[in-house]
N, C-alpha and C positions, 0 to 999 in steps of 0.2 A: 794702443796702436802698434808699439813697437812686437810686442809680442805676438800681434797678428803678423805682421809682417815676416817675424822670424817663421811662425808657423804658414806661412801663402795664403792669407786668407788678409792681406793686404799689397795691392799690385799695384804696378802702372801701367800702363800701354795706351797706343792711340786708339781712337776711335770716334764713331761718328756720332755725335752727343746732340742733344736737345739743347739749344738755344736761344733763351727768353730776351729778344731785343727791349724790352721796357726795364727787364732787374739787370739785363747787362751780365746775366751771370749765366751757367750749365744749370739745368735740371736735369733731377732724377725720372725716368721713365713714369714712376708714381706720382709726380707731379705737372704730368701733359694731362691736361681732362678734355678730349674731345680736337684736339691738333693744338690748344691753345693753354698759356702758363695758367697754374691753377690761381694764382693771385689775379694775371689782370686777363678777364675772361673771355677779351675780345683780341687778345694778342696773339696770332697763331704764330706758334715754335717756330723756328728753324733747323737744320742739322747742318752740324759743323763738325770738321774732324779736326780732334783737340786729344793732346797728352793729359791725362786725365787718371788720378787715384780712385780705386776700386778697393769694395770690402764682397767678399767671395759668399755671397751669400747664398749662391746656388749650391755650395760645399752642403748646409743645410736644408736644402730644400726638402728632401726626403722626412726629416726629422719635424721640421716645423708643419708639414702635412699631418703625417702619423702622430702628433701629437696633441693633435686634436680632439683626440678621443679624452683627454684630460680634461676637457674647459669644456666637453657638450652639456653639462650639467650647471654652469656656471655665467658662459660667455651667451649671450644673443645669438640665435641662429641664423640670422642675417650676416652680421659678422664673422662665423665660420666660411656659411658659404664663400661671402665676397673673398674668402682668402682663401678659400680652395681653388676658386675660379683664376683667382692671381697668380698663389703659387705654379697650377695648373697642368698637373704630370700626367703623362701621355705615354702610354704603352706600345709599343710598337720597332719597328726596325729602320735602319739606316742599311740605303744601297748605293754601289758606287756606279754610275753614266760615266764612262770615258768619252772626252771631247774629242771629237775626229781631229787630225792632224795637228797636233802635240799631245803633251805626258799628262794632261791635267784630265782631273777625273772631277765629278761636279754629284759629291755625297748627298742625297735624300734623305729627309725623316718621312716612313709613313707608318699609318696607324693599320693601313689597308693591303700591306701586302698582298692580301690576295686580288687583291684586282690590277695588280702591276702589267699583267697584258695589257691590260683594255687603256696605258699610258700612252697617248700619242704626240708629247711636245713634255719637254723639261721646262720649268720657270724660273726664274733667278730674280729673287728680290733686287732694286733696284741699286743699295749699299752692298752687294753682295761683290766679294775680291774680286771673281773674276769675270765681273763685267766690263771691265777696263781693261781687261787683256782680250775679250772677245771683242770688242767692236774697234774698228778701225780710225772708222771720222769722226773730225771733233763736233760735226752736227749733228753724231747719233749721241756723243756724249754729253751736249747739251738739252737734248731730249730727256736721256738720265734723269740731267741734275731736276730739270724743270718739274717729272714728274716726281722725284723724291718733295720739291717744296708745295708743288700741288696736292699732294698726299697729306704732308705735314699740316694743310692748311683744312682738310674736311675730316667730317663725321667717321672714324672709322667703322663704325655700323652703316653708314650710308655713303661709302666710299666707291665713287664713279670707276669701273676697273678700266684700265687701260694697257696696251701693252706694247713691245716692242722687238721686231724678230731681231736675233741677232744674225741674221743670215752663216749662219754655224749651228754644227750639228753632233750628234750625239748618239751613242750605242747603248741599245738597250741590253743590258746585262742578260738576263732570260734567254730573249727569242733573236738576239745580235741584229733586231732591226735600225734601220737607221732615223732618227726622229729629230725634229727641229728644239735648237734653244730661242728661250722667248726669254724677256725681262715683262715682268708685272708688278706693277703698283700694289696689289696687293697680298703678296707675297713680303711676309714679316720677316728681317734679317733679324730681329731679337726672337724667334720662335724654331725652332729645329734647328737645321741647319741654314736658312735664310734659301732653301732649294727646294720645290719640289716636281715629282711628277704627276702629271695634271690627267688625270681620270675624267674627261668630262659626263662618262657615260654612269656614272660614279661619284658623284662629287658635285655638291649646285655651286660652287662658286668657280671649280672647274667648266663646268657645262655653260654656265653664262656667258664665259669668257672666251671658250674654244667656238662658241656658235657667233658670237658677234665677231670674230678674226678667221672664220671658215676654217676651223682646225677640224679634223674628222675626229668623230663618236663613236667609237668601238665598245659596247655593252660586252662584258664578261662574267656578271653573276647576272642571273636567274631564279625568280622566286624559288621556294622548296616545291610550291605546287604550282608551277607556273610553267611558261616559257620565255626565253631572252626575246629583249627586245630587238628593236629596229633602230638599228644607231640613228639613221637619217631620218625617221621620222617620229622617233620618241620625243614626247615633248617639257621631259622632267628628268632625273635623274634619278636612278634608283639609286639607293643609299643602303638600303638591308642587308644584312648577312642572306648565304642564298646557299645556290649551289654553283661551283666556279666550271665556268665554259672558255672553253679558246685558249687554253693556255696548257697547249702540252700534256705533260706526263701529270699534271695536277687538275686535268679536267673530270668533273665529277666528287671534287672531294666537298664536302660542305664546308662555308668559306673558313671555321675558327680550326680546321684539323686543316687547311691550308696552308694558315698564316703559321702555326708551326713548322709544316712541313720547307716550306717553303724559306723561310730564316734561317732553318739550319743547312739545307741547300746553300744559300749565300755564304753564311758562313763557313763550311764546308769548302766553297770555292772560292774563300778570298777576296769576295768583291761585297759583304756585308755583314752582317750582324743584328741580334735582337736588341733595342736600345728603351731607353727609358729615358724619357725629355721633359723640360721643364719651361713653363712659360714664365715665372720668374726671372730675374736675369741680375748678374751682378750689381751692388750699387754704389753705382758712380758720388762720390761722396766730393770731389774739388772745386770749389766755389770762388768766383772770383769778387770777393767782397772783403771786409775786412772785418767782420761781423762773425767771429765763428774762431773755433779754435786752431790755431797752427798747425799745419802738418807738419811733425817732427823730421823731416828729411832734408837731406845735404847732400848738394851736383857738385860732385868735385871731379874737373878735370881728367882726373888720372885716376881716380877709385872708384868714377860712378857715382850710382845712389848711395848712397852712407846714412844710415840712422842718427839721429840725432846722441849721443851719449848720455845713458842713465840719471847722469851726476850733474847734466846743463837742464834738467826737465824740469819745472815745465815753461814752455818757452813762450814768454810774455810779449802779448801783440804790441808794439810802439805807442806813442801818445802821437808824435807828431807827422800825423799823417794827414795827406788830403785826401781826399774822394772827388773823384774827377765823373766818373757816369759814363767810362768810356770804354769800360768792356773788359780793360784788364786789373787785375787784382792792384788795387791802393796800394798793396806791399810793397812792391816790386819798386816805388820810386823811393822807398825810405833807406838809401845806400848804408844807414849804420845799422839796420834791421838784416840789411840782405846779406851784407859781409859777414864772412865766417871762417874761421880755421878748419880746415878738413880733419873729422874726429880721425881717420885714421893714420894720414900723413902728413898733418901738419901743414900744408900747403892751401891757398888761399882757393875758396870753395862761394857758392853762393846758398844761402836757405831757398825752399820751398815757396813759392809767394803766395800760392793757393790757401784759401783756408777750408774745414771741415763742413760739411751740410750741417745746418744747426738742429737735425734730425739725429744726428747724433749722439747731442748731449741732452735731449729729451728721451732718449734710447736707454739711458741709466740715472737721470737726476733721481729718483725716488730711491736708489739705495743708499746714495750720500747724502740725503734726508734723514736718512738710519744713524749717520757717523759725520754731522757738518763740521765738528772743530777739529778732524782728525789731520795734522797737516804734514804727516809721513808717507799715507797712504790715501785711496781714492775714501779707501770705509775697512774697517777692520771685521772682515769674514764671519768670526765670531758674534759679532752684532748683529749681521746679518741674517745668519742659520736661526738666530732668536724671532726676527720679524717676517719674515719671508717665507713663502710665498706672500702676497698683498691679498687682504680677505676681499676688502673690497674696492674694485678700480671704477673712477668714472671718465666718462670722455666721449666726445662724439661721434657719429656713424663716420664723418669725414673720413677719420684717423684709420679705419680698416684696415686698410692697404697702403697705411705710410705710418704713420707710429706704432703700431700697434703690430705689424709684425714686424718694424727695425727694434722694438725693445723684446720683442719674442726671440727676434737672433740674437739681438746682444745679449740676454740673459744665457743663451745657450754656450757659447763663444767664452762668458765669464765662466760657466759651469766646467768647459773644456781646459782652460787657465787656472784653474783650482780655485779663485778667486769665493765662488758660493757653492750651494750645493744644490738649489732648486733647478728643478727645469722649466719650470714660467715661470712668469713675473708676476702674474694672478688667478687666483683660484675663480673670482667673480666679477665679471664687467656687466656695467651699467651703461646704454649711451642713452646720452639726454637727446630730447629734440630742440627747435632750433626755434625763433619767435621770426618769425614773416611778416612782409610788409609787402600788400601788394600779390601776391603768390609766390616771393622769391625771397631771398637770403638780405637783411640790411647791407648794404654795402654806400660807402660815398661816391662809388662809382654811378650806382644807379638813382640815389638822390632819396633815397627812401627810406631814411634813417630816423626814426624815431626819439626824441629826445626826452629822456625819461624825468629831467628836473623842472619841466611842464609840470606834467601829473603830479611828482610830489608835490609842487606847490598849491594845488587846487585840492587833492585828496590826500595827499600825505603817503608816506612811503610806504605801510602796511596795506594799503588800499592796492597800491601797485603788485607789491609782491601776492597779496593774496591771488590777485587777477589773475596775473602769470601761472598759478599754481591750482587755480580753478579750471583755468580753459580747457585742458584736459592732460591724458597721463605724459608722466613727463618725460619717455621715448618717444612720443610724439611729439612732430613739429606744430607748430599753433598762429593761424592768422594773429596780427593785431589787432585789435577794435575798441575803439576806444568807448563806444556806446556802451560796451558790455561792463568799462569800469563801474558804473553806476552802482548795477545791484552790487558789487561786492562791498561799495561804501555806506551802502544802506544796511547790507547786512551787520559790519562793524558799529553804525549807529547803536544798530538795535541791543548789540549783546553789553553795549555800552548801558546803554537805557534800562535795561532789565537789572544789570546789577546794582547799578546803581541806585534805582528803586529800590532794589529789595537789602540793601546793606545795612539797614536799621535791622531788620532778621536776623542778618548774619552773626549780627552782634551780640544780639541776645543770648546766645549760645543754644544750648541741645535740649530737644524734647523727646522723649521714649515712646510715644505711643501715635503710631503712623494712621492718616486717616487715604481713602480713596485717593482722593490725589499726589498724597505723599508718596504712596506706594507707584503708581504711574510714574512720576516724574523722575525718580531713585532706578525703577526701570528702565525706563528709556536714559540715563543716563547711563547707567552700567553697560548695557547695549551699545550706546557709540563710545565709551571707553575700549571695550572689545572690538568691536569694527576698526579703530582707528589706530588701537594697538597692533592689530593684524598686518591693517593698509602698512604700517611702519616696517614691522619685523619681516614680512613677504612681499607686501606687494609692489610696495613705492605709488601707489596710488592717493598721490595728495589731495586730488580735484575729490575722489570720491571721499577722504577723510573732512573735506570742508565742507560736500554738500550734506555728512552726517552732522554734522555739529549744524546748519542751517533748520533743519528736520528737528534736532533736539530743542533748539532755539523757539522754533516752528509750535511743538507741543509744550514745553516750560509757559509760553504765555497763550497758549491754551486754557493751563492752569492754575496764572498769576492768581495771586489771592488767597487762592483756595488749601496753599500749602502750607504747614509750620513750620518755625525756626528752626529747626534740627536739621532736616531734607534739603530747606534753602542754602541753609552755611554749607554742607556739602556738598549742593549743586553748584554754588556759584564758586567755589573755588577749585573744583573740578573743572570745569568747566571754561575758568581763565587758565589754568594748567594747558587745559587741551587746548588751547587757543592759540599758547604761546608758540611752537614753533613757526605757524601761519602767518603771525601780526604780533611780532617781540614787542614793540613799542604799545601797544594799544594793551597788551596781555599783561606788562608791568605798571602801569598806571592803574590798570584794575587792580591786580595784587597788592599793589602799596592802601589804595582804597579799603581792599577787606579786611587789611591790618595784617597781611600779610608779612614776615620776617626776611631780608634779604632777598638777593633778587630770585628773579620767577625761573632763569634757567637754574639756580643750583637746588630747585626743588625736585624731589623723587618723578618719576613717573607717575600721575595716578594709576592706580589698581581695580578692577572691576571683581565683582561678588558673582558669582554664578547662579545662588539663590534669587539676588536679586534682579540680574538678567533675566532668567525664568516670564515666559508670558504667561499670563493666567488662563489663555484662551486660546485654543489652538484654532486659527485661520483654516479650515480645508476647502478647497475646491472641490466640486459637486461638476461631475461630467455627464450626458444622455450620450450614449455613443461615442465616446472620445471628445465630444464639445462640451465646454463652458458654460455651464447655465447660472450656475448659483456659489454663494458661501456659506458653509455653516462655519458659525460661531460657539466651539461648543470647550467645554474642561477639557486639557490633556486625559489621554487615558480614557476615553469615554465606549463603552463598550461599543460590537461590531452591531450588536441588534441597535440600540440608539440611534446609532449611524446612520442605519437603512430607513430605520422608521424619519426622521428626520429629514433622510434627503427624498424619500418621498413626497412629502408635506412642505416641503419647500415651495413659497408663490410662485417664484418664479423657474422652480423647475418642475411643476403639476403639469402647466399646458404643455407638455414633451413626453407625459408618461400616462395623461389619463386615457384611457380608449385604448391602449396598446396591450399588449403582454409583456410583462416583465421576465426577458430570458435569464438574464441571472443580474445580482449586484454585487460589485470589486471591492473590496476594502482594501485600504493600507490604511492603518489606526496612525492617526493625529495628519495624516499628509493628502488622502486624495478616498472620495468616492465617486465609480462609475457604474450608471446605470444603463445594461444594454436593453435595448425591449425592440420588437418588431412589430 
């Protein structure tokens, strides 16, 4: 921390923060889901302006985008997107409106310069500075406040716009027209410049808003093949690039040779520039709880902020403290925690009473996982360049847009510090899905918590965990149901029941000479050894590695009976191998049973034979036209004339081809024959 700090990529300043009346504490912007705290889901935010510690994470935003290209191969494309959308860089330019009568100028971000005529009203988010120098009454300024908490309280997707003139006005840089300032609700002060100019002719959430406050509609592009519309009676906004109308010496350019021309113009004349903006936003890291690490800084008097000193680090939170639930940090009453010498002049100073977002130290636990007894440093570098990058990360979709890119900055931020050398934290991320109850997420809030030492006690624990692992892949989320535990307990019955019968085989030991059955069975297990070795190494598809071992299960007492000692000893110990990571407990009772040595995890992997994989008979499908009719059943390898004659002669594919002309027939040898005929 201190070293961010020396490098500006650890600040303080005021501002208007996110605050959860039920934790009592500031959230993170990443931590509103919907106006409301992401823990308790019906408590909508508030905003409060609060002195508050920041880590400069917009310093990276560039980086953490463009680096993405790293992890397409690796990470979930769900999870890039969600954090491209978050980080969320915007191309475009920033122009300066001078406010009529005084010096203030009220800077825009837009993507759209070229439609900068067709502006007929500026917006100002409603936390935006100088809304509080524009309005006069404390009645307009309690309108303000009301619509920032009504805002805070809805759907930003489904957020009711409202708005508010500020009766003051504005010069349009371009055309020197004079244009009214508005405040709108939804107008984001964490997104450009917390300002824009409102194109309603241009823009649907402009056009929504200027038609329902009678603001005029000035259309300024123009399809390519088209013409402009009718401000007053268009009843949508055009949004495409076009050709630009009504706007002076840039009428007629097509809009993307505009939006150049047009920025260097600005720039040129000192009232803008081409910019590049980011919907990320610093993150507010000061928490007022007592749960979380110290922020190493010291208010002294006469020197300011003051960093804590190297040689006092690291600064251990009190034992005796209360927790009161009242909003400000526990710290703050522990007067032998707060007093402090000021590191630079000695004179009496107070700590920090805030503590860190505990986002932060899950931001790096896993490289001092690398280096836990090291107690000089956080982890010794060298340790690190040996384990690092991480092969493979798991975690939930949750984490997106809150762990998952604060350990993406903090790895970068360590890389900058010389600390490591990687530039991510993971080569491959897995996110699991989530078990449901009801259509929604277990919580106590909602009552619909499942209690899992029920079930162990009726079916026992592998019964459970099979479930879980059956229901389906494990990036999907999965109702609970408890009907469906059944069959997984019968299936465990059974594999139970089969070995156990046939363990008098096992023991016998090995017979050399294979009969029909042996051969089948020895195949179909080799078969879901490779299936399930696959599902392991790529797929992470557990449900389908259980429903193969069901199926193998399925044909094994098909052919109880009929097989000899030799196939059996290696089916059933194969077989409780493959079992074991599904159902450890049920999979080591067996093992111990087949007289198995130690336990069943520190046994190898089984191995499958390729030979004995091998089917003796190649399944093809038999098509009349592109449809389905039949299977043959025939030896790999089986010539193309075979084929034909065969799938001619086929019952149930004759009524499709007798009485017709056979136009031609398709072979692909061992996979597919098509018969066209007319």
């Amino acid at each position: 921390f201190l070293r961010m700090f020396e490098r500006g990529l650890a600040y303080r300043k005021e501002a208007l923060l996110n605050w959860c009346p039920e934790c009592a504490t500031v959230l993170a912007n990443e931590q509103v889901v919907n106006g409301c705290c992401w823990r308790h889901e019906t408590t909508p935010v508030e905003q409060r302006p609060m002195q508050q510690w920041f880590l400069k994470t917009t310093a990276y935003a560039s980086e953490l985008l463009d680096d993405m290209k790293q992890l397409e191969e690796g990470w979930p494309e769900r999870v890039l997107a969600m954090q491209r959308n978050w980080i969320g860089r915007s191309e475009g330019a920033e122009v300066d409106f001078p406010v009529e009568g005084c010096t203030e100028k009220i800077r825009i971000f837009t993507t759209r310069i070229d439609t900068i005529y067709g502006a007929t009203c500026v917006i100002l988010a409603p936390e935006h500075p100088l809304v509080q120098k524009l309005l006069t009454a404390d009645s307009e300024r309690l309108k303000v406040k009301e619509m920032i908490d009504s805002a805070a309280r809805q759907d930003p997707g489904n957020l009711e716009k409202a708005g508010l003139f500020t009766a003051r006005y504005a010069t349009h840089p371009f055309s020197g027209e004079r244009i009214p300032i508005w405040i709108g609700n939804f107008v984001l002060m964490g997104y450009g410049t917390g300002a824009i100019m409102a194109v309603p002719a241009h823009d649907e959430r402009d056009f929504e808003f200027c038609r329902a406050y009678g603001i005029p509609v000035l259309p300024v592009i123009r399809p390519v093949d088209g013409t402009l519309a009718d401000g007053q009676t268009m009843a949508e906004a055009f949004l495409e690039d076009g050709i630009v109308e009504n706007s002076d010496q840039w009428s007629g350019l097509p809009s993307a040779e505009a939006r150049k021309r047009m920025a260097g113009f600005a720039r040129d004349r000192g009232f803008g520039e081409a910019a590049t903006t980011y919907r990320i936003k610093d993150w507010g890291i000061s928490r007022q709880r007592y749960w979380g690490t110290p922020i190493p800084m010291i208010y002294c008097p006469d020197c300011g902020i003051v960093p804590v000193s190297e040689n006092d680090l690291p600064v251990i939170l009190p034992m005796d403290v209360q927790i009161t639930g009242k909003g400000r940090s526990p710290l703050e009453s522990v007067e032998s925690f707060m007093r402090v010498d000021c590191p630079r002049c000695g004179k009496a100073a107070r700590r920090e009473s805030d503590t860190m977002d505990t986002f932060v130290d899950s931001s790096w636990y896993f490289y001092r996982y690398c280096d836990p007894h090291n107690d000089i440093a956080p982890f010794n570098s060298e340790v690190i360049a040996r384990w690092f990058p991480i092969d493979q990360y798991i975690g939930g979709i949750t984490h997106a847009i809150l762990h998952l890119i604060y350990s993406r900055f903090w790895t970068k931020v360590m890389r900058d510090l010389k600390l490591i050398q990687n530039d991510e934290p993971a080569r491959n991320l897995f996110t699991q899905g989530m078990v449901l109850k009801d259509g929604s997420a277990m919580s106590k809030s909602k009552g619909n918590i499942v209690d899992p030492d029920e079930m162990v006690e009726k079916y026992g624990a592998d019964t459970c965990r099979l479930y879980t692992l059956f229901a389906t892949h494990p990036e999907k989320d999965m109702e609970w149901n408890e009907s469906s535990v059944e069959g997984q307990y019968r299936f465990l019955s059974r594999v139970f029941r089969f070995v156990t019968r046939n363990v008098d085989g096992v023991q016998q030991g090995n017979g050399s000479t294979l009969n029909e059955a042996d051969r089948q069975g020895l195949r179909k297990l080799h078969q879901t050894i490779r299936k399930i070795t696959a599902d392991f190494d790529t797929r992470w598809h557990f449900n389908t590695s259980i429903a193969s071992l069901m199926e193998l299960l399925n044909e094994l007492y098909a052919i109880e009976g009929k097989m000899s000692h030799g196939p059996i000893r290696e089916i059933c110990c194969k077989l409780t191998l493959m079992l074991a990571p599904f159902a450890p407990y049920t999979a080591q009772e067996l093992w111990d049973i087949l007289g198995g040595t130690g336990p069943v995890f520190r046994q190898p992997w089984p191995s499958f034979d390729p030979e004995l994989a091998k089917e003796e008979l190649a399944e093809i499908p038999v098509q009349v036209n592109g449809k389905l009719r039949g299977h043959l059943h025939v030896a790999f390898g089986s010539a193309r004339s075979e084929l034909e004659r065969l799938a001619l002669t086929h019952e149930k594919v004759k009524p499709f081809v007798d009485g017709k002309q056979v136009v031609k027939i398709i072979v692909v040898p061992d996979r597919l024959v098509n018969v066209v005929v007319k």
